[in-house]
N, C-alpha and C positions, 0 to 999 in steps of 0.2 A: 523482574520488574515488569508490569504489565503496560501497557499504553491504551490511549481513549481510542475507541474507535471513532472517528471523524467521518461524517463524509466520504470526504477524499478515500479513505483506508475501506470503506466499504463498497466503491468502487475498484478496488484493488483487488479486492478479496474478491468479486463477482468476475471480475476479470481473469484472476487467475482460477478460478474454478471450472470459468468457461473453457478456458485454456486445457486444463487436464482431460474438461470432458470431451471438448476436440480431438484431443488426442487419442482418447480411448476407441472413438467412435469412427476416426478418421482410420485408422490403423489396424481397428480391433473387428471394425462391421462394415465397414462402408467400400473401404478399399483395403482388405488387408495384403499385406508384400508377398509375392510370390518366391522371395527369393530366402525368405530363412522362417522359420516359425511365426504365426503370430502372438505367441507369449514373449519369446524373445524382442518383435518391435514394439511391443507394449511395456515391456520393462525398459528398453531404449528410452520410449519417449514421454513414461507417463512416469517413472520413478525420479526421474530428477526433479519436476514438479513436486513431486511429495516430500520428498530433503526437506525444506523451509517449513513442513508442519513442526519440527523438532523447536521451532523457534516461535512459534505461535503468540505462546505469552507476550512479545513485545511484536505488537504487530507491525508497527514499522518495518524491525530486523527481517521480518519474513517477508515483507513485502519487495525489500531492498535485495534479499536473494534469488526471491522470483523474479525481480526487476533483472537481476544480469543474467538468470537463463535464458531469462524471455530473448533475449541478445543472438542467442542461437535457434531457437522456434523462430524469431523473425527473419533471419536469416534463411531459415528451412523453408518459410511462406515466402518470402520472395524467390528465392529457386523454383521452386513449385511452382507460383502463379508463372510466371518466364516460361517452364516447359510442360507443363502438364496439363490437358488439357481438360477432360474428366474433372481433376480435382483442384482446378482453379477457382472454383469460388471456395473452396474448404481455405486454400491457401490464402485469399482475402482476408474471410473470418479469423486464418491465424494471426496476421499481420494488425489486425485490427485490435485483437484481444492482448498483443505485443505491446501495440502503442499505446493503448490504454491505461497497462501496467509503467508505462515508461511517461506518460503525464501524469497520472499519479504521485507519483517519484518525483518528479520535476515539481509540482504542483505543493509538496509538500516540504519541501527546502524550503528552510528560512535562512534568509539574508540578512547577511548584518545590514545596518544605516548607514549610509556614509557621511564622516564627520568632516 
């Protein structure tokens, strides 16, 4: 079953794309980890993102599973911004690209009426 893109869901989608390409970039070019390969932090942090393409066709559903990983990148950006000091605006941009996906989500709950 496929869903309209709305608005709201193309902000989601911009959002979490921005999201992956942060991570690619954060990880893969800009600062990669000194402490174990960078394929390996790249499959850490860019393959969970990619999971929810399997669910595409309902774009809500994909957006509502990037919505709860997002849960752990935000998590990972405020860590980051707290002690890093270098890649504190990268951890900004995550937290922001986070919250995005998680107004999104919020934004597109509908409410019953109250009778």
């Amino acid at each position: 079953m496929s869903t309209p893109v709305t608005a709201n869901y193309r902000v989601g989608l911009a959002a979490w794309a921005a999201l992956t390409l942060l991570q690619l970039a954060w990880h893969g070019w800009l600062f990669p980890t000194q402490v174990m390969p960078t394929w390996v932090a790249l499959l850490i942090t860019v393959l969970p993102l990619l999971l929810p393409l399997f669910a595409i066709r309902d774009v809500r559903r994909a957006l509502l599973w990037v919505g709860i990983l997002s849960l752990f990148y935000f998590c990972h950006g405020v860590s980051e911004a707290w002690s890093a000091q270098g890649e504190r605006w990268l951890a900004w941009l995550e937290i922001l690209f986070t919250l995005s996906l998680i107004t999104v989500l919020g934004a597109g709950v509908k409410r019953r009426r109250a009778v």
